[in-house]
N, C-alpha and C positions, 0 to 999 in steps of 0.2 A: 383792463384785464385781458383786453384780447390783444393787446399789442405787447403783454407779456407773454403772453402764452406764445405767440408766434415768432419772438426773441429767442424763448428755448426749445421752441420745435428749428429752429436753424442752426443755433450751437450744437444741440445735438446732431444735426445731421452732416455739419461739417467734422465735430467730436468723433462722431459712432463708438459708442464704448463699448467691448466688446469685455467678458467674461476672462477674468484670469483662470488656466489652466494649470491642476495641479495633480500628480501622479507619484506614487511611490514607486522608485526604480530597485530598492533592493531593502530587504529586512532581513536581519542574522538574528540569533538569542546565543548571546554566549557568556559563558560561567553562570549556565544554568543549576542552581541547586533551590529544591522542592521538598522543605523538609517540615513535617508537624503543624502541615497550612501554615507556611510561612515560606514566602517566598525571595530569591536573590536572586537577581538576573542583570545580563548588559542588552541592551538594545542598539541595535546599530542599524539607522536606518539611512536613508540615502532618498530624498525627495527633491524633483524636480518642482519649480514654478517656471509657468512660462506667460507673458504679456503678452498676447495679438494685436494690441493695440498700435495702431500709428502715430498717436499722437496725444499718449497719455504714459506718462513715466509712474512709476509707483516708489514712495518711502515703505519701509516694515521696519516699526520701530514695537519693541516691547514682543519677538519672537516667543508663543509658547506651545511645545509638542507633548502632547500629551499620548500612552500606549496603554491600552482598555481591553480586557478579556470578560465577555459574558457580562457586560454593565458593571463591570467594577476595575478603578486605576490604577493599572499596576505602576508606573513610571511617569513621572514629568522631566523634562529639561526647558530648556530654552538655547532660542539660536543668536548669534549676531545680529543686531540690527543691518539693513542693507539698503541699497538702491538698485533697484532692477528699472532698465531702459525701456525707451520704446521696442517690439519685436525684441524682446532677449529673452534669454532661456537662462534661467538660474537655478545652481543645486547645491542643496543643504542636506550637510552630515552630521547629524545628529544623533548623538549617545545616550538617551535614556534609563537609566540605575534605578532600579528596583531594591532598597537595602530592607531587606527582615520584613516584608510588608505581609501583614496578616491577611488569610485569604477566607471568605467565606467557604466551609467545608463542601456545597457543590459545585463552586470555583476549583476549589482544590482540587475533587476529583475526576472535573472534567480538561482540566489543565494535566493532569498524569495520565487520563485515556488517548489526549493528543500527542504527548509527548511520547511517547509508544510510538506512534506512526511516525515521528520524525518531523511534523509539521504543527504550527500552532495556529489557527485564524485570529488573530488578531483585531482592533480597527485603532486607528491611528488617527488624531483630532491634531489641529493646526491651531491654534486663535493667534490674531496679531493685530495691533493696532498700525492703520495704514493708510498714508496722505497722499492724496494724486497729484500730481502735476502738468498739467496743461500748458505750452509755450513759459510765461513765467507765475502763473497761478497757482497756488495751491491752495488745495481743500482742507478744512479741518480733520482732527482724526475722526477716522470710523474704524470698526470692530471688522478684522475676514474673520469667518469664519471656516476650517476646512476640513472633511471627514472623508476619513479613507474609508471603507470597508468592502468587503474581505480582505483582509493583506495576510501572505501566510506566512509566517516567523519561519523558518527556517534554522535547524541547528546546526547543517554542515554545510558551509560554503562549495563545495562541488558541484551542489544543485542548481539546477538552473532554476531561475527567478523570474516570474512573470508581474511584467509590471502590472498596478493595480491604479483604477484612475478613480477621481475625489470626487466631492460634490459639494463646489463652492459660495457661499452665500454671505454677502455683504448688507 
């Protein structure tokens, strides 16, 4: 027991795995129409992943983004499956479509008191299933998990956009 334990007190310490780092760099809503609680919209979002790691490459197979106001989903998509490297920084543009989606009525009218002011707060959910790889090893899938929140939907692109950073949990 103890001569396992100290096997993976040294993998890891030559490993160090460090935390993948994920941020949304831009949210648009366009061909916003809010009509009879019922909602149609584009989501155009732009999210960075970034590895720190030295020495641990990551798969993301099975991409899915999901766009949520007030506890309830307004948009899903999904991304390309990818490979992100050791230290790489990778970003994903993703369109989200909201077609006719029924809205609870104080969704609804808190979705038109914001849309007033020009901004929406949003939050913005990741999930992927995603394999590591180590020199030539790789691990079984596991589930990322990733949550943006506040992210502020934006309807005119003029505005300036502050990134908004995740909270990643595998």
């Amino acid at each position: 027991m103890v001569l396992v334990g100290l096997a993976f007190l040294v993998i890891w310490l030559v490993v160090h795995p460090r935390r993948l780092v994920f941020t949304v760099d831009d949210a648009y809503i366009d061909h916003y129409n809010l009509t009879k609680d019922h909602l149609t919209a584009t989501f155009d979002l732009s999210l960075r992943s970034f590895n720190p790691n030295r020495r641990i490459a990551v798969y993301y197979d099975d991409v899915q983004v999901t766009v949520e106001y007030d506890d309830q989903d307004l948009a899903n998509s999904t991304a390309e499956p990818f490979f992100q490297g050791r230290k790489n920084e990778t970003k994903l543009h993703v369109m989200p479509q909201a077609q006719d989606v029924a809205l609870r009525r104080r969704v609804s009218r808190n979705l038109r008191i914001e849309r007033s002011a020009g901004a929406v707060q949003l939050k913005v959910r990741l999930r992927a299933k995603v394999r590591y790889k180590v020199g030539i090893w790789k691990s079984r899938h596991r589930t990322l998990k990733v949550y943006c929140a506040p992210v502020l939907g934006l309807f005119r692109r003029g505005r300036t956009f502050e990134s908004s950073g995740c909270d990643v949990e595998i």
